[in-house]
C-alpha positions in Angstrom: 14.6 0.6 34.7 11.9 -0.6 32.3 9.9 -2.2 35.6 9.2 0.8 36.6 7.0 1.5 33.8 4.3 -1.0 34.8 1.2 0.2 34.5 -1.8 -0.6 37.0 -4.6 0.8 35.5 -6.6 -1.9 33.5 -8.7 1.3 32.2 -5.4 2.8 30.3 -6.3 4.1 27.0 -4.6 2.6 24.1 -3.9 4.1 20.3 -5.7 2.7 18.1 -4.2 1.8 14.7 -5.7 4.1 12.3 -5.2 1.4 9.3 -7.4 -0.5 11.5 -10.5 1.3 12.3 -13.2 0.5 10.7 -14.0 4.0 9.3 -12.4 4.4 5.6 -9.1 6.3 6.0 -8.7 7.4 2.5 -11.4 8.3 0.1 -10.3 7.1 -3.0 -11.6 9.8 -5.0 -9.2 12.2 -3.3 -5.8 11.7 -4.1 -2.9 13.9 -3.7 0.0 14.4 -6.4 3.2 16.7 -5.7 4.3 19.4 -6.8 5.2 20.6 -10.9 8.0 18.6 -12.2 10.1 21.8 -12.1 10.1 22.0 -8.2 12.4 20.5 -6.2 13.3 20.1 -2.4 11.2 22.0 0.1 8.9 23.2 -2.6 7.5 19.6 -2.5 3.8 20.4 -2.4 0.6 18.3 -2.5 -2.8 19.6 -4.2 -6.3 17.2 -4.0 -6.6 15.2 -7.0 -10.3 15.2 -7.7 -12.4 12.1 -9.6 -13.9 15.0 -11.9 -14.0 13.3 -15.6 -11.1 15.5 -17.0 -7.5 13.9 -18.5 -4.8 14.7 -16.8 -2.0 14.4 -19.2 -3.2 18.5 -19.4 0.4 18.9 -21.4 -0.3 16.6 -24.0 -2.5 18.9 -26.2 -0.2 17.4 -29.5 -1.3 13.6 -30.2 1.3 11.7 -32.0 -0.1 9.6 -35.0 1.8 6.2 -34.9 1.3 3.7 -37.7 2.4 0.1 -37.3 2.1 -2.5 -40.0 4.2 -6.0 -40.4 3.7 -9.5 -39.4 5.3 -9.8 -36.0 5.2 -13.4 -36.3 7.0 -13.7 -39.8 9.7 -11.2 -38.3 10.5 -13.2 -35.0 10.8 -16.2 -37.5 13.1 -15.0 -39.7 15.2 -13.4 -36.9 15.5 -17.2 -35.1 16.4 -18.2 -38.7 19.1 -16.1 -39.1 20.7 -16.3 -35.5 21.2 -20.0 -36.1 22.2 -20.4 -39.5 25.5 -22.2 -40.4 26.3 -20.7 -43.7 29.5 -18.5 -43.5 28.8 -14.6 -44.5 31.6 -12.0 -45.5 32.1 -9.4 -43.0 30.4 -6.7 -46.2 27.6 -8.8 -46.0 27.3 -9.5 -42.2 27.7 -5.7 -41.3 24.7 -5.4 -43.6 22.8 -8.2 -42.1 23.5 -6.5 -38.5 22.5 -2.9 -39.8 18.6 -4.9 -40.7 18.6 -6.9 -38.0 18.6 -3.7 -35.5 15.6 -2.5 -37.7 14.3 -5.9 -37.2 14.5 -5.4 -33.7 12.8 -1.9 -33.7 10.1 -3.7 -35.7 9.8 -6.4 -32.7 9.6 -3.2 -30.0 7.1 -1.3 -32.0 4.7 -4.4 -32.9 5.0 -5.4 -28.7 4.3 -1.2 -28.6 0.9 -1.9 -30.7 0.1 -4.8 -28.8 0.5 -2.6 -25.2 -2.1 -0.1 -26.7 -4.0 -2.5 -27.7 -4.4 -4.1 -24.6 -5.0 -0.9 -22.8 -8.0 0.1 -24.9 -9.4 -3.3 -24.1 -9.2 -3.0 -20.5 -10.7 0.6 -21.0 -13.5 -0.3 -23.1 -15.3 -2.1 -20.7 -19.1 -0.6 -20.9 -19.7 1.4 -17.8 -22.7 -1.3 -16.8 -20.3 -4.3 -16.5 -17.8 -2.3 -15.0 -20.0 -0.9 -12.1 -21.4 -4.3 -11.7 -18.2 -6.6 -11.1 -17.1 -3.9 -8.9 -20.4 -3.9 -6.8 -20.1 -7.7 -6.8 -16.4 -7.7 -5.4 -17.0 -5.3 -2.7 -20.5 -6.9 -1.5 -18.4 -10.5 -1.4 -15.0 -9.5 0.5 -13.2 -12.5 0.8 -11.3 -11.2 3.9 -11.3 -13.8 7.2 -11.3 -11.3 10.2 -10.0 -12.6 13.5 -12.5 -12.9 16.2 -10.2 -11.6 18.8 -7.3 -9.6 17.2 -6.0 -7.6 20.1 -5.6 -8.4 23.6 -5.8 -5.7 26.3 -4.9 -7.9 29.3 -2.3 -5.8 31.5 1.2 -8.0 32.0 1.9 -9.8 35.3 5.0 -8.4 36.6 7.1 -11.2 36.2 6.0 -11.7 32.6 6.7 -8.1 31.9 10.5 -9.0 33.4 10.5 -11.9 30.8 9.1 -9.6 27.9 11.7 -7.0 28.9 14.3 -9.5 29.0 13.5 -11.2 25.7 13.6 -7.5 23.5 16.6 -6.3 25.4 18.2 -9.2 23.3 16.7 -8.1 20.1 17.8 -4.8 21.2 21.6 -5.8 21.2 21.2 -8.2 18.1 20.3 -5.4 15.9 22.9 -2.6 17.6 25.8 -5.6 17.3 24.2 -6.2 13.5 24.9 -2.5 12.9 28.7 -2.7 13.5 29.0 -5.4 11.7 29.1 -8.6 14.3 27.7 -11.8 12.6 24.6 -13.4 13.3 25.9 -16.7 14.6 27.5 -15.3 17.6 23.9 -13.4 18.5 21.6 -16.4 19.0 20.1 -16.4 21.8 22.4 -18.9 24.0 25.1 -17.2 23.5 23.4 -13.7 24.3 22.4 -15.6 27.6 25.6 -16.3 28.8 27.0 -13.0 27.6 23.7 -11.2 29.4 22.2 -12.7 32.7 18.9 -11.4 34.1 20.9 -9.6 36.4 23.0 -7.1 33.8 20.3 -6.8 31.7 18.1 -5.3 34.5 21.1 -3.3 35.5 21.6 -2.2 32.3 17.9 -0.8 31.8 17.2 -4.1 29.2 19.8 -1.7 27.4 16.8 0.5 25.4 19.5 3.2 25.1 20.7 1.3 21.9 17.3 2.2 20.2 19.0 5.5 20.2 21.6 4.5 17.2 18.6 2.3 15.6 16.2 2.7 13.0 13.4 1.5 15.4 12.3 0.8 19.2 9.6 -1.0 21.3 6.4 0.7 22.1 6.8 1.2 25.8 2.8 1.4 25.9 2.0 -1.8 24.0 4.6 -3.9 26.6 2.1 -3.6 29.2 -0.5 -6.0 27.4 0.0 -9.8 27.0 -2.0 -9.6 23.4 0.7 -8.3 21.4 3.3 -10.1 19.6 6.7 -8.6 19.5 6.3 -7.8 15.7 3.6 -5.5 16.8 5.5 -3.7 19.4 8.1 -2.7 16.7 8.1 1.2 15.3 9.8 2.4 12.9 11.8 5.9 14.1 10.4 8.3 11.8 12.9 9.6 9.8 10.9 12.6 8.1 10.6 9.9 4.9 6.9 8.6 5.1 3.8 10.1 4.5 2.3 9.4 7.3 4.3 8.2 9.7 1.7 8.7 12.7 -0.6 6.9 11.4 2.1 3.8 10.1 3.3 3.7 13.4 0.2 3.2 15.6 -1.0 0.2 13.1 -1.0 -3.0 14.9 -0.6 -5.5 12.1 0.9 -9.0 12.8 3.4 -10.0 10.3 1.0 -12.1 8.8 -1.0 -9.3 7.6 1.8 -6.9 6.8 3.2 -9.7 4.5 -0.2 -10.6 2.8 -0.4 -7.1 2.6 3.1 -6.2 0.8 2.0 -8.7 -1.8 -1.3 -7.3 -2.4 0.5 -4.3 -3.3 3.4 -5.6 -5.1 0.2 -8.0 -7.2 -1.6 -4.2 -8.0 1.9 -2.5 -9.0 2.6 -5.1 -11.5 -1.3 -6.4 -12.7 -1.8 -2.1 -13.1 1.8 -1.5 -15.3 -0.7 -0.3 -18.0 -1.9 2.9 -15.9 2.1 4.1 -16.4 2.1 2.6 -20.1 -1.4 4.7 -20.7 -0.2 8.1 -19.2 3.2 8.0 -21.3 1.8 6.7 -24.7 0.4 10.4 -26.3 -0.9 7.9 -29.2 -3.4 6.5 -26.6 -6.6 8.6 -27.0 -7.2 10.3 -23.4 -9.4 8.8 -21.3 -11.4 10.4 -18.5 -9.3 9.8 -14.8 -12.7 8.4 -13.7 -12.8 5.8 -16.1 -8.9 4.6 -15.7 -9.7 4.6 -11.9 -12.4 2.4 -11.8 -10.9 -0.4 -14.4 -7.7 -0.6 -12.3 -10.0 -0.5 -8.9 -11.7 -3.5 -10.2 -8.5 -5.0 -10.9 -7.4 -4.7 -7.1 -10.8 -6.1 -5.6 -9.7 -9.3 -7.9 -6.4 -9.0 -6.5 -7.9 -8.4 -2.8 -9.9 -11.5 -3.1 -7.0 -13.7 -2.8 -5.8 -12.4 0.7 -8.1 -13.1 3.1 -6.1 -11.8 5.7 -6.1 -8.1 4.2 -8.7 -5.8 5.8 -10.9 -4.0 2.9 -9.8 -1.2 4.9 -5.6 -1.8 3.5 -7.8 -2.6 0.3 -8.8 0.8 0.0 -5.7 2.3 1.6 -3.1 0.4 -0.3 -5.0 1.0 -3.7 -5.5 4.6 -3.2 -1.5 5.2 -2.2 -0.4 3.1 -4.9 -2.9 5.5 -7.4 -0.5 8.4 -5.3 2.4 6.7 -6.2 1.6 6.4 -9.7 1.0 10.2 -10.8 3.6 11.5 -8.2 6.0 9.7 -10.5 4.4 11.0 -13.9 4.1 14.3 -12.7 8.2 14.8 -11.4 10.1 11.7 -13.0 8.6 10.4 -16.1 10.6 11.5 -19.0 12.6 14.2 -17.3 15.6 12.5 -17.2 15.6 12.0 -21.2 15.1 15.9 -21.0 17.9 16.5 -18.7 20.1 14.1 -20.3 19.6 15.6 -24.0 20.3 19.1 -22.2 23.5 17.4 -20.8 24.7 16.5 -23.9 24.1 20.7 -26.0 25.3 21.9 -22.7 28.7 19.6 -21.2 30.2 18.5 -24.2 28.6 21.0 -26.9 29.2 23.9 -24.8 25.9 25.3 -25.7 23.7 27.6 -23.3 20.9 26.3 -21.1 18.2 28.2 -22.7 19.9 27.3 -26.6 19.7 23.9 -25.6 15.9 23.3 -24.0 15.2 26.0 -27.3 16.6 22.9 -29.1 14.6 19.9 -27.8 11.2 22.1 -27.9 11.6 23.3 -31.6 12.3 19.1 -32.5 10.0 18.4 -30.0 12.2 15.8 -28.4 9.7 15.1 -25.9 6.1 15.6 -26.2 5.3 14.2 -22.6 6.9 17.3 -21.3 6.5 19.7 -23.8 4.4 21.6 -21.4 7.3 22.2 -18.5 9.6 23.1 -21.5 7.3 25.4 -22.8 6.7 27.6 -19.4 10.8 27.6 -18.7 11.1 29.2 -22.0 8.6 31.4 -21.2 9.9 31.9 -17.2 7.1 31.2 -15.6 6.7 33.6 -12.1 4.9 31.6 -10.4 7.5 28.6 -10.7 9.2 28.3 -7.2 11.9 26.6 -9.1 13.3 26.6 -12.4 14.6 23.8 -14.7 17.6 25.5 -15.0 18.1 26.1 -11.4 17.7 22.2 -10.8 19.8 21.4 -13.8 22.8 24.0 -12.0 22.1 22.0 -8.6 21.6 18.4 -9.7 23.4 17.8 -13.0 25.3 20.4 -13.7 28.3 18.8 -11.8 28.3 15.8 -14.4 31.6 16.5 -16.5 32.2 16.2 -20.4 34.6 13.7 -19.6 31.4 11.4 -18.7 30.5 9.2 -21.1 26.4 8.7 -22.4 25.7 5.5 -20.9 27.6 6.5 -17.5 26.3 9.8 -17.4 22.5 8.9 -18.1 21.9 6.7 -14.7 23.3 9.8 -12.9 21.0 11.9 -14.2 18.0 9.6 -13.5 18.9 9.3 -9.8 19.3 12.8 -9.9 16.1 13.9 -11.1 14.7 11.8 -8.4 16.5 13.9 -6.0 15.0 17.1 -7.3 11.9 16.0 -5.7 12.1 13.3 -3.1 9.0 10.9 -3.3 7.6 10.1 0.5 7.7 6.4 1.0 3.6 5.0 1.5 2.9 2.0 4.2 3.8 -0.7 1.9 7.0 0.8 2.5 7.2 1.1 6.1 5.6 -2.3 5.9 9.1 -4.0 4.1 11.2 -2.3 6.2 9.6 -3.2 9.5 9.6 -7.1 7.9 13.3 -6.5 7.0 14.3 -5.5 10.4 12.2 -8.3 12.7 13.4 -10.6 10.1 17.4 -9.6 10.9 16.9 -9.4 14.3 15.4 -13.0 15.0 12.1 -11.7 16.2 10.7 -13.4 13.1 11.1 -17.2 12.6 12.1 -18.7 9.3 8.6 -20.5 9.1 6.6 -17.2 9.2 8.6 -15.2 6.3 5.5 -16.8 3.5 2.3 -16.0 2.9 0.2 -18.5 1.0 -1.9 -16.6 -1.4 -6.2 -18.4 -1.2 -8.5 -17.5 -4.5 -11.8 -17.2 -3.6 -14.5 -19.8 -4.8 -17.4 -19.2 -6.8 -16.2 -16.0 -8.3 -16.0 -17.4 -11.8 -19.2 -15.7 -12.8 -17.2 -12.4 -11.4 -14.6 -12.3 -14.2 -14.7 -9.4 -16.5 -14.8 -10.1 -20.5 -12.5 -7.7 -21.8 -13.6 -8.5 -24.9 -16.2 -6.9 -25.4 
């Protein structure tokens, strides 16, 4: 029984949260990206990823020259023009009209292309003074609000422990009812009252066997102190899929903070789109890692500035593992499954050999992203642990000719992803944990939003990308 875990000792030593301490968990000039695209499974490895001025798109030694000309403007006119014209066209003429209107389109793509790069060279241009200087500026003037008291050590009265006990012991059978399908109306908690007096639950042991079958439980620990909220007691079981799942679980965020949080992140995913756009555009010229760092670091001390609630410690963090996030794909996903696909095609419904087929694609140089890892499986490579053929027998291989192109490409996108599982990052564990109180009625309906504050007086702060 969960009573007879009380502890005593007001001198008990806690875990701290090690996305709390005030020492910097991550340096942000030390990354770590997985293993070569061509490894899979178990072979998952991790090397440092240094801040040394050096490009690392180290396979695109080929630049492609793209030219663009045409007034995008004019184009999108003419297209409107067309789409809502009255006059009636003969199906000679209209077949034509369709066969220019898809090279009108391609126009569209490549001017919004030009326009991407464009933008991207801006953002890089930045002189190295101004750059250095807004950054300075945005870490000296941390908009972030910390609480005066934000933990509470204070040891539970025994009857408040029963009451605690009581109260997650029906959060416990919410979510194990939940998972076998029972609905939510019949789970409030009246109805789990009369169901559960004080007396079964006690004699059940506040039934913390169903944790068992869950996908989290209650930190026994942090239910001896008053200061904690529920949400903080939560922990995700770890399931082998994060990264660092000690040091996810012993963080002692408030939803409030993991919310503001998940938004920070999901603001620097989409406000840094360009990093992926840059790294997959070989008509881009390369740019030293150094240099792409900083202007998207600058980018997320912006983004920082309007969450208060967000530590700069899960500044730094959450920038550094969404910089992780970035190159794990581009090393193992980006492109890859256009290469297996192409393969797919020579191999399943041409009946061609592997080795004929990835021949094939490097001789019309399909795909000058990965021109590199097509280049050492021709060559077999030793020190590959696996092959691209080996994950092409295991992952794709079992996609039949009978498959058509649009079904068959999905599959072989999700199965490139399975060639090298990615390890989920906080913001991850984060959702999931939000997901779960949320399901379980830990977390009230008022609580689920997070109010986003801009700072005041940063106007003179603002980068002129411009220049």
């Amino acid at each position: 029984m969960e009573e007879e875990s009380i502890k005593q000792n007001n001198d008990a030593t806690l875990k701290k949260g090690c996305l709390d301490d005030a020492e910097l968990l991550m340096d942000q000039s030390t990354l770590h990206i997985s293993c070569s695209s061509s490894r899979s499974g178990d072979a998952q490895e991790e090397a440092p990823f240094d801040g040394e001025e050096k490009n690392l798109r180290l396979q695109m030694d080929n630049k492609l020259e793209l030219s663009f000309s045409g007034d995008c403007g004019k184009i999108a006119q003419d297209e409107d023009e067309d789409a809502h014209s009255d006059k009636r066209i003969s199906p000679v003429v209209e077949d034509e009209l369709h066969s220019d209107k898809v090279g009108v389109h391609a126009t569209i793509e490549d001017c919004k292309q030009e326009q991407g790069r464009a933008q991207i060279q801006a953002l890089l241009g930045v002189d190295d003074h101004t750059l250095s200087t807004e950054i300075s500026y945005f870490l000296r003037h941390s908009s972030y609000d910390r609480p005066k008291n934000p933990y509470y050590w204070s040891i539970h009265e025994p009857q408040q422990l029963i009451e605690l006990y009581q109260r997650i012991a029906f959060y416990r059978i919410r979510g194990y009812e939940l998972s076998v399908d029972r609905k939510l109306d019949e789970l409030d908690d009246a109805n789990l009252a009369q169901c559960y007096p004080p007396d079964i639950l006690s004699k059940e042991g506040y039934f913390k066997n169903y944790e068992d079958s869950l996908e989290w439980y209650f930190d026994p620990e942090l239910c001896n102190y008053s200061g904690f909220e529920d949400y903080q007691r939560l922990v995700l079981h770890n399931d082998g899929e994060y990264r660092d799942w000690d040091c996810y679980q012993s963080t002692l965020h408030t939803y409030e903070i993991d919310l503001a949080y998940v938004q920070y992140c999901e603001a620097i995913e989409k406000e840094t789109k360009w990093i992926e756009d840059y790294l997959s555009d070989m008509s881009i010229p390369a740019i030293p890692w150094e240099r792409v760092k900083d202007v998207a670091h600058l980018q997320a001390l912006k983004i920082a500035a309007g969450f208060p609630n967000v530590s700069p410690i899960l500044v730094s963090s959450g920038f550094a593992e969404h910089l992780w996030s970035v190159m794990f794909d581009f090393n193992n996903y980006m492109g890859l499954d256009g290469v297996y696909f192409e393969i797919w095609k020579r191999v399943a419904k041409q009946k061609m050999d592997f080795r004929e087929a990835l021949s094939e694609l490097y001789q019309e140089k399909m795909f000058p992203l990965r021109s590199y890892d097509i280049e050492l499986e021709l060559e077999k490579d030793p020190l590959r642990k696996w092959s691209m053929k080996d994950n092409y027998d295991v992952y794709v291989a079992s996609i039949g000719d009978l498959v058509s192109d649009d079904e068959a490409l999905p599959l072989i996108t999700v199965a490139v992803k399975n060639m090298c599982p990615k390890s989920k990052n906080y913001v991850d564990y984060a959702r999931k944990k939000m997901a779960i109180a949320i399901e379980i009625g830990l977390i009230t309906e008022g609580r689920t939003e997070v109010t986003r504050q801009w700072p005041r007086d940063n106007d003179a702060a603002e980068i002129n990308m411009d220049n």
